[in-house]
VOGU-3710 file (C-alpha; in Angstrom, 3 decimals, decimal comma):
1> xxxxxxxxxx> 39,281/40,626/26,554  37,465/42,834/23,876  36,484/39,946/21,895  35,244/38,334/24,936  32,985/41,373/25,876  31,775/41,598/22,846  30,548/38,025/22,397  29,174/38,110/25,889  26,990/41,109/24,911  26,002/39,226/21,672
11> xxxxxxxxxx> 24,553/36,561/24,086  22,864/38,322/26,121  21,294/39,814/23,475  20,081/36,935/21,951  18,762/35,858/24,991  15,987/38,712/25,411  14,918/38,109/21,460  11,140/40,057/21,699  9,845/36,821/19,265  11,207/34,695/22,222
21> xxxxxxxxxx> 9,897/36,127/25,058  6,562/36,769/23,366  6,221/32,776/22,528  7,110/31,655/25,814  5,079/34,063/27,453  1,889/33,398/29,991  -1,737/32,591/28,308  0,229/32,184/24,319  1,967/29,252/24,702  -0,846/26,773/23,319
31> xxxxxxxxxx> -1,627/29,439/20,538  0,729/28,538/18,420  2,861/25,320/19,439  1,314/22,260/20,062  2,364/20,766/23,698  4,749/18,072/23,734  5,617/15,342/21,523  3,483/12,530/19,962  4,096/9,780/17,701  2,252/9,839/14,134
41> xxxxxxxxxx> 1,145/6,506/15,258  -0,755/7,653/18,669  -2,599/10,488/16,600  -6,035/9,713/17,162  -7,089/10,116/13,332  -3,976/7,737/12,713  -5,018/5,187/15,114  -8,668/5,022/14,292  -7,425/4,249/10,486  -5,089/1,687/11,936
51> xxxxxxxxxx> -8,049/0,593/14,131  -10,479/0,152/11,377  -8,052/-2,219/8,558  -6,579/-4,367/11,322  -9,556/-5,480/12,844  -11,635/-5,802/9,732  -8,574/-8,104/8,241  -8,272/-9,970/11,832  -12,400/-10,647/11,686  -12,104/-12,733/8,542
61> xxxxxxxxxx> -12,044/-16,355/8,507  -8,941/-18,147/7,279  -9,762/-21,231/5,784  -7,451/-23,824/3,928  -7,682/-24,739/0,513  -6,679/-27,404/-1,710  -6,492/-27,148/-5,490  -9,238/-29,600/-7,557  -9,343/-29,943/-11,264  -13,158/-29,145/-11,256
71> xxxxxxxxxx> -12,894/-26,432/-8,254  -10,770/-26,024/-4,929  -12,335/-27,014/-2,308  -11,861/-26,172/1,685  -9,804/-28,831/3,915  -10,664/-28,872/7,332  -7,680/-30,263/9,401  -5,076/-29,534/12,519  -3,323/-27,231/10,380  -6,258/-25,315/9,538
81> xxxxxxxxxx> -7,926/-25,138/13,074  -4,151/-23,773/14,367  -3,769/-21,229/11,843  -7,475/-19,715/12,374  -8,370/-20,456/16,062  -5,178/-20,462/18,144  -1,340/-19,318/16,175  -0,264/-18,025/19,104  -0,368/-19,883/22,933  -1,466/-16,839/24,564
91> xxxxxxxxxx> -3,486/-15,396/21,174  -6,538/-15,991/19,415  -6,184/-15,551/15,636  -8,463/-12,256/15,664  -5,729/-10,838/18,041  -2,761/-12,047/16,287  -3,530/-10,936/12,885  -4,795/-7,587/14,245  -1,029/-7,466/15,735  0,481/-8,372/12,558
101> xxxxxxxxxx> -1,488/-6,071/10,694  -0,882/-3,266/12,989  2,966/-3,344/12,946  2,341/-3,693/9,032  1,023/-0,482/8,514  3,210/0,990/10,722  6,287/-0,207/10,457  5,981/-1,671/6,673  6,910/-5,072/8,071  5,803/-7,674/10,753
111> xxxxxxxxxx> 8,011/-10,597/11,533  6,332/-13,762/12,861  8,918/-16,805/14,325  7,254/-20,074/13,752  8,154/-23,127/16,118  8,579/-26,518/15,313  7,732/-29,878/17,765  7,891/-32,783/16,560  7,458/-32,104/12,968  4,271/-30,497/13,568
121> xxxxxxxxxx> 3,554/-26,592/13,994  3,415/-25,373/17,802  3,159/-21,907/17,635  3,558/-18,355/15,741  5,534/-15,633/18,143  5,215/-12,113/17,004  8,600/-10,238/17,077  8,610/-6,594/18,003  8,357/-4,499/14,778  11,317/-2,155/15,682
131> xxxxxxxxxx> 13,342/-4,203/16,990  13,936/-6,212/13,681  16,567/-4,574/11,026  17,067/-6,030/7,388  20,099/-6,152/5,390  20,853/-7,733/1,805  21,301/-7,347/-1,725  19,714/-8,267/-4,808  19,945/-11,341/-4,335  18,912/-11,960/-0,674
141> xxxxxxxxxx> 18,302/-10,952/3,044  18,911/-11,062/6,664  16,822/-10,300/9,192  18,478/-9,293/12,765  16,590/-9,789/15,583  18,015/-9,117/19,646  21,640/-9,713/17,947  20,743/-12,975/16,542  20,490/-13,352/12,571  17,568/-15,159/10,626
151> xxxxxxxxxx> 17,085/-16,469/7,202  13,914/-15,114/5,563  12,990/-18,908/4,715  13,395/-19,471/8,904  10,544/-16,424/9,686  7,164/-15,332/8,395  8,168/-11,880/7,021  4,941/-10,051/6,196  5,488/-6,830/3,656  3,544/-3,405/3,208
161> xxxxxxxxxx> 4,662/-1,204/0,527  7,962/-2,250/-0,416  11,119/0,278/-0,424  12,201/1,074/-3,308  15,580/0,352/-2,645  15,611/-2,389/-0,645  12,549/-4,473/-2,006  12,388/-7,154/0,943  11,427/-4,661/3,428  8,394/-2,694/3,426
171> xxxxxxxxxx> 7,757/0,738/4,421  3,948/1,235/5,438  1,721/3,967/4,959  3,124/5,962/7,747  5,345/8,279/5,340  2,602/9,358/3,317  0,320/10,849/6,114  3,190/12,738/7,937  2,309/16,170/6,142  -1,476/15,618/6,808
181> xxxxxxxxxx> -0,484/14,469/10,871  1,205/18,245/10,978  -1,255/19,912/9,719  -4,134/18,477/12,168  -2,006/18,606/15,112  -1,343/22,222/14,333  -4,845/23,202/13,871  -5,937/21,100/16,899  -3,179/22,988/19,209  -4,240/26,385/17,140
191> xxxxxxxxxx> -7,871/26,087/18,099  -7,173/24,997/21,737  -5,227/28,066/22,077  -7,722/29,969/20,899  -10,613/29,009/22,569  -8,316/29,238/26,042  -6,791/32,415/25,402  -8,357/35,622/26,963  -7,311/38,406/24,094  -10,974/37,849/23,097
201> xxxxxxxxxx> -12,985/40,664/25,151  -16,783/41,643/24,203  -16,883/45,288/25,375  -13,978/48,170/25,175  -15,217/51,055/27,765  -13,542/53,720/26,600  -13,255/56,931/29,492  -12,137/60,269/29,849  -9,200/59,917/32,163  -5,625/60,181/32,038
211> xxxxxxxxxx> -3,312/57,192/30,815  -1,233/56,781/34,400  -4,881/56,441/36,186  -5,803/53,600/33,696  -2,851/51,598/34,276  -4,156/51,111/37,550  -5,953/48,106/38,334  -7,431/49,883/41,503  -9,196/52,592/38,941  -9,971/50,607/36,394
221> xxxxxxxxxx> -12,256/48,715/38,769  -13,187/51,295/40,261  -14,846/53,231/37,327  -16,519/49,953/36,241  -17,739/49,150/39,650  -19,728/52,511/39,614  -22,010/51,707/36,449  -22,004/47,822/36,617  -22,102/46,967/40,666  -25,310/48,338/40,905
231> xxxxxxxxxx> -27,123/47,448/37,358  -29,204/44,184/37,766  -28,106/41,568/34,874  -30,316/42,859/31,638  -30,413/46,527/32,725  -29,410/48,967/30,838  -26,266/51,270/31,464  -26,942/55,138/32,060  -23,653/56,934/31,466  -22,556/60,479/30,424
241> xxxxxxxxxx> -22,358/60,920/26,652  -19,140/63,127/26,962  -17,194/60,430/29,292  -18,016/57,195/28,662  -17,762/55,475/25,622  -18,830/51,541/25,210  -18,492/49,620/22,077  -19,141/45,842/22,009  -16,799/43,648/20,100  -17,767/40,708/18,167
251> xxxxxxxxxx> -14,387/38,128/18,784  -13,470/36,005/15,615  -14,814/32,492/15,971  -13,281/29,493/14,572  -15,595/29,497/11,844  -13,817/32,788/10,814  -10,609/31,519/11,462  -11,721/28,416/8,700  -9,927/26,029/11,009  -12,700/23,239/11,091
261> xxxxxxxxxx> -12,880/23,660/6,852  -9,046/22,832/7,097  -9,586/20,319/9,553  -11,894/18,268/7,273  -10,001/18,672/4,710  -6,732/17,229/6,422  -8,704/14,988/8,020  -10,189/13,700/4,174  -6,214/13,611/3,273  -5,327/10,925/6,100
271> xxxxxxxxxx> -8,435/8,535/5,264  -7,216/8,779/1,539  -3,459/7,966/2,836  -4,789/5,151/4,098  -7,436/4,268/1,692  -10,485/4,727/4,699  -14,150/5,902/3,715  -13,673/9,542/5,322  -16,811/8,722/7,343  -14,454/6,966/9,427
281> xxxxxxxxxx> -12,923/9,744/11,413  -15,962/11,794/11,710  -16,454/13,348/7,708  -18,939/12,785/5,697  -21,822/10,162/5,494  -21,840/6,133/5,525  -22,341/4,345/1,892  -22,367/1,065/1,197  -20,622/1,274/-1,963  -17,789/3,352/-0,408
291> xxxxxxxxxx> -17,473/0,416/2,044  -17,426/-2,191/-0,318  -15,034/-0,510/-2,474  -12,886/-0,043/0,878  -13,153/-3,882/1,510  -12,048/-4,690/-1,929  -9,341/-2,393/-2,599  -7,696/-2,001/0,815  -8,782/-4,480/3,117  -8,305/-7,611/0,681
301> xxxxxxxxxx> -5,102/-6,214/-0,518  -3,368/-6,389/2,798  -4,588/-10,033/3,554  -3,833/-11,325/0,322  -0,180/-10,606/1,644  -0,356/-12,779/4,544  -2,389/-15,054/2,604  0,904/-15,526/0,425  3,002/-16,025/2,979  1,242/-18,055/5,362
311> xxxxxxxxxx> 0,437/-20,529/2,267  4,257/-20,052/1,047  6,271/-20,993/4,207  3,571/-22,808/6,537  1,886/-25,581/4,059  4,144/-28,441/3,124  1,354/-29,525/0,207  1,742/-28,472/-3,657  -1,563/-27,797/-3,660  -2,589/-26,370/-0,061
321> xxxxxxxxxx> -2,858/-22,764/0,199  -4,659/-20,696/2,620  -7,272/-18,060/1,866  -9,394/-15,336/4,169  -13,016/-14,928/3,634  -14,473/-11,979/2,796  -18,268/-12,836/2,574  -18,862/-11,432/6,057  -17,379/-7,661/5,627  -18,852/-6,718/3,000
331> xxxxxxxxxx> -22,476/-5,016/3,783  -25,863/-6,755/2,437  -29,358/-5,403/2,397  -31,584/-8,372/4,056  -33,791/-8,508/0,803  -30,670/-8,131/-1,316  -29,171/-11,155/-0,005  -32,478/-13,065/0,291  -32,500/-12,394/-3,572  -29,052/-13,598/-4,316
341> xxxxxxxxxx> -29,522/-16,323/-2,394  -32,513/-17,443/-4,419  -31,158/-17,365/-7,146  -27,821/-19,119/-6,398  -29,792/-22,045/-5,291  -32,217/-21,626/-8,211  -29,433/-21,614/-10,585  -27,946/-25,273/-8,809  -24,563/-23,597/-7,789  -25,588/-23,553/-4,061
351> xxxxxxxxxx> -27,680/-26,189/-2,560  -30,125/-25,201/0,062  -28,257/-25,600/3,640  -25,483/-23,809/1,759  -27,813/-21,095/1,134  -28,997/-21,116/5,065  -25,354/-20,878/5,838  -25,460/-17,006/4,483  -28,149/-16,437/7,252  -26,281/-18,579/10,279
361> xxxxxxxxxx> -29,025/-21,259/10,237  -28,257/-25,067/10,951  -28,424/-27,086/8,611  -31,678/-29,379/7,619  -31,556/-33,085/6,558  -32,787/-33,372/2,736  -31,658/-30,007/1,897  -28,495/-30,732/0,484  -29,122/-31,757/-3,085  -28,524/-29,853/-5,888
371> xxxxxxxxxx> -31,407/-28,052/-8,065  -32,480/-25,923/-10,735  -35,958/-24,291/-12,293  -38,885/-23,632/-10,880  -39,581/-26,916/-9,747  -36,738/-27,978/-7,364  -36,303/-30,948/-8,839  -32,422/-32,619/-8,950  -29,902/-32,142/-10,931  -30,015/-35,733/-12,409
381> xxxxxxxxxx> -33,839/-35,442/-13,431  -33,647/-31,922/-15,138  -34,142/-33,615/-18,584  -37,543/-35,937/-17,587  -39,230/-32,141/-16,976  -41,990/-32,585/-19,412  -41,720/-29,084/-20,485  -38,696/-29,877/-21,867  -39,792/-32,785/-23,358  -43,233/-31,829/-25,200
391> xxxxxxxxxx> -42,531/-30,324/-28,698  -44,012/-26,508/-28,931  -47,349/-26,407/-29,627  -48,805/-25,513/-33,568  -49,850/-21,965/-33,806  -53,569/-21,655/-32,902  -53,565/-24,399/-30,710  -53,110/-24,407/-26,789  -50,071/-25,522/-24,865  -50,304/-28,527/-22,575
401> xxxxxxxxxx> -51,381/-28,315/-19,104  -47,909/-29,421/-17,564  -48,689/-27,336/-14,125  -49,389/-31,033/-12,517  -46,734/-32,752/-13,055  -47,068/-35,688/-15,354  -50,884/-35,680/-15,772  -51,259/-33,540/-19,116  -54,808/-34,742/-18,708  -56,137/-32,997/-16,043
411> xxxxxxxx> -60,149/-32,594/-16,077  -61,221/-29,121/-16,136  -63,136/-28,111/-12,798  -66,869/-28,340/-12,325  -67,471/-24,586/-12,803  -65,820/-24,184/-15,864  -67,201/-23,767/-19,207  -66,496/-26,534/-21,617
//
């Protein structure tokens, strides 16, 4: 019965902990403990990162190609126009890939079940990233989906990060921004609590009274009420020297408390998890070569996986394969591109409706031959170009006129001196 006592006092000791009661107290809840609980993926720095690589990956055009000996060239068939327009029946490519790129980053896999009629492809369904569990060895895998078991040659199985463990399944970049999530959430509950709570008063009024008057509401208003009621706003307070004492208080801000500097920083952390300019979520400024390099190094990394595996387990030709286009996502200055473009077609390695194809013009009959120089002449003629026929001219002596053409023998004009 002692023993019993005893523990029962130990409870209901516990139970009136000072740390306790001050945490769970009115107005200080939100200071230090963020509300609830939220998924790394619905935190808003999280999903704008997700945001930004899935639907720059899902905005590319997937084209298939076919391997030349002189150049691979695009093929333009059913297969193609299913894969890029419509995988899904209810989807439009930019949709499904932004799915599968989602649950990529998330989960570290995405699991796509293709269907078969009548030897030709149907459709792609998209299997719910959690739901799917792998098992294997070394040497191969299963992939369990609603109690049924797949092959990974029977399903699309598209990888982000592999384990390393278990190789065949990927792991995302989800574990590598969970120390950066904590720290934002805390500072974002830290400085809501802050700016809510109401320990942040401008004046202390200190009186000449006794302590029991003071901790009466009734008196405290009372003695404030008799120098503010009646002062206009911007008047000045008249009080006695020897009773009233007023001191104004300047509260921290959250500039003092460096939250927004730690912020940023955590903030720069998660873009870098996830390989995003840090302009992104709100830090920095925009530049183009950040964005590039963003497009080259993150972007093209994670389509070059579903490039793989479409081409790998979709194509039934050696030498199909298929391939997203970057050309659009990356950033051009108008005259930058105008340049290039000039002097791809200049150089013969673009003819000049491919060239009007950078700037989404139609195509015009006669501009699709090849050609090179100055003179836009084609490829097949480049050798009659009398410049490069004429030998050099003696030392001393003019060159040929060859600005006309074929007629070296131009007559000078009326007003010139002979």
């Amino acid at each position: 019965m002692g023993l019993f006592s005893k523990k029962t006092r130990q409870l209901k000791k516990r139970q009136y902990d000072p740390v306790q009661v001050w945490l769970t107290g009115e107005n200080t809840e939100n200071i230090l403990l963020p509300a609830g609980f939220t998924p790394v993926t619905k935190n808003e720095e999280v999903r704008k990162c997700i945001h930004k690589i899935a639907d720059l990956v899902s905005s590319m055009t997937i084209m298939l190609m076919q391997n030349g000996e002189t150049g691979d060239k695009r093929l333009k068939n059913a297969l193609s126009k299913k894969i890029d327009v419509y995988p899904n029946h209810h989807m439009i490519r930019k949709n499904f890939i932004y799915r599968i790129v989602s649950d990529m980053i998330t989960n570290g896999n995405s699991v796509v079940l293709p269907v078969v009629k009548g030897g030709l492809l149907d459709n792609l369904i998209i299997w719910e990233a959690r739901q799917c569990s792998f098992r294997g060895d070394d040497e191969t895998y299963e992939i369990q989906y609603k109690l049924q078991t797949f092959k990974p040659d029977e399903v699309l199985h598209f990888v982000l990060v592999p384990d390393d463990e278990f190789c065949y399944r990927g792991v995302g970049f989800i574990p590598v921004v969970k120390d950066a999530i904590a720290n934002i959430v805390q500072a974002n509950a830290t400085k809501t609590g802050f700016l809510q709570s109401k320990w942040r008063p401008s004046l202390i009024i200190k009186v000449e009274s006794d302590a029991e008057g003071m901790q009466i509401k009734e008196e405290r208003e009372k003695i404030l009420n008799s120098y503010v009621g009646d002062t206009a706003a911007g008047e000045p307070w008249i009080v006695p020297a020897s009773e009233i004492d007023v001191k104004e208080i300047k509260p921290l801000s959250l500039q003092d408390l460096a939250i927004q500097d730690g912020l940023q920083l955590d903030k720069r952390a998660v873009a870098a998890a996830f390989g995003v300019p840090a302009y992104m979520l709100g830090v920095g400024t925009f530049s183009k070569d950040e964005y590039n390099n963003f497009i080259s190094s993150v972007i093209m990394p994670i389509a070059k996986v579903i490039e793989q595996e479409l081409s790998k387990k979709i194509t039934y030709a050696p030498d199909w394969y298929f391939k997203f286009n970057p050309k659009t996502l990356y950033q051009y200055d108008l005259a930058e591109l105008t340049t290039h473009v000039k002097e791809m077609v200049n150089a013969g390695m673009v003819n000049r409706n491919e060239g009007r194809n950078y700037f989404d013009l139609s195509p015009v009959e006669g501009l699709d031959e090849f050609v090179v120089l100055e003179n836009y002449i084609p490829l097949d003629q480049v050798g009659n170009q009398n410049k490069l026929n004429n030998p050099a001219p003696a030392d001393n002596q003019p060159p040929p006129n060859n600005e006309g053409g074929d007629n070296n023998n131009a007559q000078p004009d009326s007003g010139s001196q002979a």
